[in-house]
N, C-alpha and C positions, 0 to 999 in steps of 0.2 A: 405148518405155514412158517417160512421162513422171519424171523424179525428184524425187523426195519436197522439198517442202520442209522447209528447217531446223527444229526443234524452238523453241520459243519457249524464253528461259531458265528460266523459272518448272519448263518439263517436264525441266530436266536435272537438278532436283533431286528425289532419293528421295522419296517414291515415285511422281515423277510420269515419273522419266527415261526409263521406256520407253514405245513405241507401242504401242495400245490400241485396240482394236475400239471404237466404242460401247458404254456402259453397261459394258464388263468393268469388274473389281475397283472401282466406283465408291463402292461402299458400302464397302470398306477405305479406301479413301482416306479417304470421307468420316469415319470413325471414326478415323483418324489426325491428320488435323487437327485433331479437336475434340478430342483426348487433349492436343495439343501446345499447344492455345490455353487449353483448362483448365489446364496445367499450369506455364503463363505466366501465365495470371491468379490460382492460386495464390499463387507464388511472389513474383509484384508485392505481393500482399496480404500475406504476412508479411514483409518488407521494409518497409510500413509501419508507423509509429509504432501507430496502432488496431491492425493486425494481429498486433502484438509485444503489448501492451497487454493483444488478448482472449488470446494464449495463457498469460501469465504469470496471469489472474485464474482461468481455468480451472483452470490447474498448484495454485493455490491452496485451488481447493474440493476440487479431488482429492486433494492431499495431506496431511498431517499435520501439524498444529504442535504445535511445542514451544518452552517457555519460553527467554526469553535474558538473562542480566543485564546490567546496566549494569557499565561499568570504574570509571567515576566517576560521580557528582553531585555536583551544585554550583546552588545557589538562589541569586537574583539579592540576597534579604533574608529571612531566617526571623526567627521571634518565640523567645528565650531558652529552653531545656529543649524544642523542637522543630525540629531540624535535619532538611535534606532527604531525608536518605538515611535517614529513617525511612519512607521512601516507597518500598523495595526492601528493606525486611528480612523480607518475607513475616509480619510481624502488622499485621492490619490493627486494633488497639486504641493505636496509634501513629502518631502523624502529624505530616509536616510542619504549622508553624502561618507564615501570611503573613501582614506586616502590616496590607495592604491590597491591594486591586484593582491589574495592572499589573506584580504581581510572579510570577516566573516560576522555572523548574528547567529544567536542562538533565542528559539525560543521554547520555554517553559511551560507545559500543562498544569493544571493543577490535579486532575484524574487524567489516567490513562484511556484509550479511544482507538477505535479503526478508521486511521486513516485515509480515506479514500480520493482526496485528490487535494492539490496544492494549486492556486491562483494567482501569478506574478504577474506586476504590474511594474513594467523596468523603466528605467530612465525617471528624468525628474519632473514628468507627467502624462498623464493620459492625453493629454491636448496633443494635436501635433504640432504646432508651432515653440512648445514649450517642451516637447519630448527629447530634441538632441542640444538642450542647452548648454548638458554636461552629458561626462563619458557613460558608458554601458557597459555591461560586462556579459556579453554574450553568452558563458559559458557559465556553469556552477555547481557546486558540488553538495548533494541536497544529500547529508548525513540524519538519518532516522535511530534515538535509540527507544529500546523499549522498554516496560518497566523493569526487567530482569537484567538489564544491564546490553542486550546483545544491540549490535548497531549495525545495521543495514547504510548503504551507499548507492547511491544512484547520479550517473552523470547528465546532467541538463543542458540541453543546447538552445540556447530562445533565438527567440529572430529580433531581427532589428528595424521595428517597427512598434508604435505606440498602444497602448491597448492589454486589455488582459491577454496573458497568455496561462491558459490549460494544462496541469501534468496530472494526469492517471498519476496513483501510489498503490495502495495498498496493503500496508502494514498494521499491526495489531498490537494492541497493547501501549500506544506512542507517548510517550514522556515528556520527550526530545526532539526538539527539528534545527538542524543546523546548517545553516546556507554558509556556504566560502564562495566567492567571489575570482572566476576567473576570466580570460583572454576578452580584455576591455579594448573597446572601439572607441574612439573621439576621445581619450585622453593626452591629455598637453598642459601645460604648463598651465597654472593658474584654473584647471578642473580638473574634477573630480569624479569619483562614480559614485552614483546616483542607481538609488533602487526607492519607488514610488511606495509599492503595496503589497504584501504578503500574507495570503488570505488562505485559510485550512477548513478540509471540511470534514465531518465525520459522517456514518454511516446511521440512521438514526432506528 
């Protein structure tokens, strides 16, 4: 009786290691490899950046937010009788006043947070009679850093009309939130821009 040749290496590994009639268990096999190759391309996929990316945005719609305050504020220049941190006292009949385009507020966490969205409330109130008393600044540049130093950029367009306005975010780790102030509407001589309310939320 002739003896068997050797096994090739690929069949000494599970579940190929033993010898097999034709067609036996082909079909376990074959659903074992594809459980093993799905769960390596899984796994490659959340290991990437996109893949880390879509779970933290999903985490986001599925959970809850709730509000975070700032530790500190501090504006790059305010206009007399309107300092920044009237831009976190929860009334929005209050507000920081800037002298012109360019100028900016930064505000300070005390722990770092995923932040999941930002709530502006522009002009120098929620009322509408009281909302174009002074200028606006339609545009803005909402600089995010995180605790490790890196800092994200996002350009913001509001409308011009009174009321919270809503920005989806996203970031993780947040230290830092820095609003600049740009392309102001109803500025003129003797006003000013005016930002009401600036409200953060995290992911709870």
């Amino acid at each position: 009786m002739a003896k068997a040749a050797p096994l090739p290496w690929w069949r000494t590994v599970w579940p190929f290691r033993r010898r097999v009639r034709a067609s036996s268990g082909g079909v376990t096999r074959f659903l074992v490899i594809l459980l093993v190759v799905l769960a390596l391309c899984a796994g490659g996929f959340l290991l990437m950046p996109t893949g880390r990316a879509l779970i933290e945005d999903t985490r986001d719609k599925l959970g809850e937010a709730t509000s975070v305050t700032p530790m500190s504020t501090e504006a790059s220049a305010s206009v007399p009788g309107h300092p920044a941190k009237n831009t976190t006292d929860g009334l929005s009949n209050r507000y920081w006043g800037a002298p012109a385009t360019g100028a900016s507020v930064t505000y300070t966490f005390r722990e770092p947070f995923r932040l999941v969205a930002v709530i502006i409330t522009n002009g120098a109130s929620k009322e509408p009679q009281k909302y174009a008393l002074q200028a606006r600044a339609l545009q803005m540049e909402l600089q995010v850093t995180a605790q490790d130093g890196t800092t994200h950029k996002k350009e913001l367009t509001l409308s011009d009309k009174p009321g919270d306005q809503t920005v989806a975010t996203g970031y993780s780790d947040v230290q830092k939130v820095r609003l600049v102030l740009r392309s102001a509407v109803g500025l003129a001589p003797g006003r000013h821009l005016a930002l009401a309310e600036v409200e953060f939320f995290q992911r709870s």
